[in-house]
Structures are given as C-alpha cells and as structure tokens.
C-alpha positions as CSV (number, residue, x, y, z in Angstrom):
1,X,24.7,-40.5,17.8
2,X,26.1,-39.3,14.6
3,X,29.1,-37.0,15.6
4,X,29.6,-34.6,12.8
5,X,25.5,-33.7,13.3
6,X,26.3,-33.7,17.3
7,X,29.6,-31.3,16.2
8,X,27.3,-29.1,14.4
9,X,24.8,-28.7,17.1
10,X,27.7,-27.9,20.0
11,X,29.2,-25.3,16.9
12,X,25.6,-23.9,16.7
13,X,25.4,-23.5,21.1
14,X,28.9,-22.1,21.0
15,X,28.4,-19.3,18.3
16,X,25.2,-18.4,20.5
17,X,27.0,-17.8,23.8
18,X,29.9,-16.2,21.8
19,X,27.4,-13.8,20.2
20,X,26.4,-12.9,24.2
21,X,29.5,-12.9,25.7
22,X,33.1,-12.3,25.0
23,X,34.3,-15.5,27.3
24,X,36.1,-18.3,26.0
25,X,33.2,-21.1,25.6
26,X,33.7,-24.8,24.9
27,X,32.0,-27.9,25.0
28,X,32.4,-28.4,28.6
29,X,31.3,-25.1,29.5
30,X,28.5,-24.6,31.3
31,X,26.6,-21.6,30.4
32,X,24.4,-21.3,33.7
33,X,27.2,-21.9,36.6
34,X,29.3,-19.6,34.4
35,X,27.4,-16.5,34.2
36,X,27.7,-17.0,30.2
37,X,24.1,-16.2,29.6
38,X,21.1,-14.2,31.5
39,X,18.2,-16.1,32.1
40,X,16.5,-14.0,29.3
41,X,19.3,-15.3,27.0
42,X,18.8,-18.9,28.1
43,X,15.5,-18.8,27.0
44,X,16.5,-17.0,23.6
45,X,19.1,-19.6,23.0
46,X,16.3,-22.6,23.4
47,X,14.1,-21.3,21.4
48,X,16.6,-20.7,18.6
49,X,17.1,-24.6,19.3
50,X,13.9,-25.3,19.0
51,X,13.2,-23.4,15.7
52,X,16.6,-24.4,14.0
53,X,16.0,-27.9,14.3
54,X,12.2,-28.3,14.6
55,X,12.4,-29.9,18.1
56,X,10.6,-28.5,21.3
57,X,12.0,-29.3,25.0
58,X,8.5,-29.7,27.7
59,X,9.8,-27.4,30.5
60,X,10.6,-30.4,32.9
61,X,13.1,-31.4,30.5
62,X,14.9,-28.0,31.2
63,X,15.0,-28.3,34.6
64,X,18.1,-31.5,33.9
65,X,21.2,-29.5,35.4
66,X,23.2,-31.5,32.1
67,X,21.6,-29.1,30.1
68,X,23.5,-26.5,31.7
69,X,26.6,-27.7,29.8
70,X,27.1,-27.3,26.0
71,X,27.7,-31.2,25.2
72,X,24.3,-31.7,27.7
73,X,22.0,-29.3,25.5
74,X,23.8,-30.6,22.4
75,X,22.9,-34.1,23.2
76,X,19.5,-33.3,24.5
77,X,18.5,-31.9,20.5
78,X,20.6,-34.8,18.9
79,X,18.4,-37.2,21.2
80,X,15.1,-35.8,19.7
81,X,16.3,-35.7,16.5
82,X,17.1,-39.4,16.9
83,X,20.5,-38.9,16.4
C-alpha cells in the first residue's frame, strides 16, 4: 500500500466526520460505535468515496465491522484502487 495515498484517503475520511461533528476524530476512531456519524451521513460519506476516487463498495462489503474505523474504510478504497 502506498502510504502517502493511504494518508490522503484517512485526511479525506477525517475532514468528512469533522465537517459533521465537532469530536476529536483520528485514524482509530470509529465513526459508527462513536456516534460520529448518522446512518444518513454514513451513507453520504460512502458515496463521496465512491465519487472521489471512482470506486464503488457492493453492499456486502459494508457490512465488514473494519469499516467502521477510519484506517478500515481507508484501506478498503486503497485496496480497490490497488494501492
């Protein structure tokens, strides 16, 4: 995985949340267990994934609790970017 592109994605993930919620957020945070994000926001935040780095998750790949953390979804959109 090429870390300054996996840096970008987590900087990307954090600014999101940040924009949603006036909570400290890191890479270790985890968005769901945290209460960082509504479900409606969860879904916002993927899709700006998706359109930001041309990728698209199939909803089974959603249901991975690692995704609940930043690192988790971060390496989940390096993975598909081949990263």
């Amino acid at each position: 995985m090429n870390n300054e592109y996996f840096s970008h994605v987590v900087e990307v993930i954090v600014e999101y949340i940040q924009q949603h919620n006036n909570d400290s957020v890191n890479e270790t945070s985890n968005f769901v267990t945290q209460g960082l994000l509504d479900s409606f926001a969860i879904l916002s935040l993927i899709m700006t994934l998706e359109s930001e780095f041309k990728i698209k998750f199939k909803p089974i790949e959603l249901a991975n609790l690692e995704l609940q953390q930043v690192k988790g979804l971060a390496q989940a959109v390096c993975d598909k970017l081949a990263f």
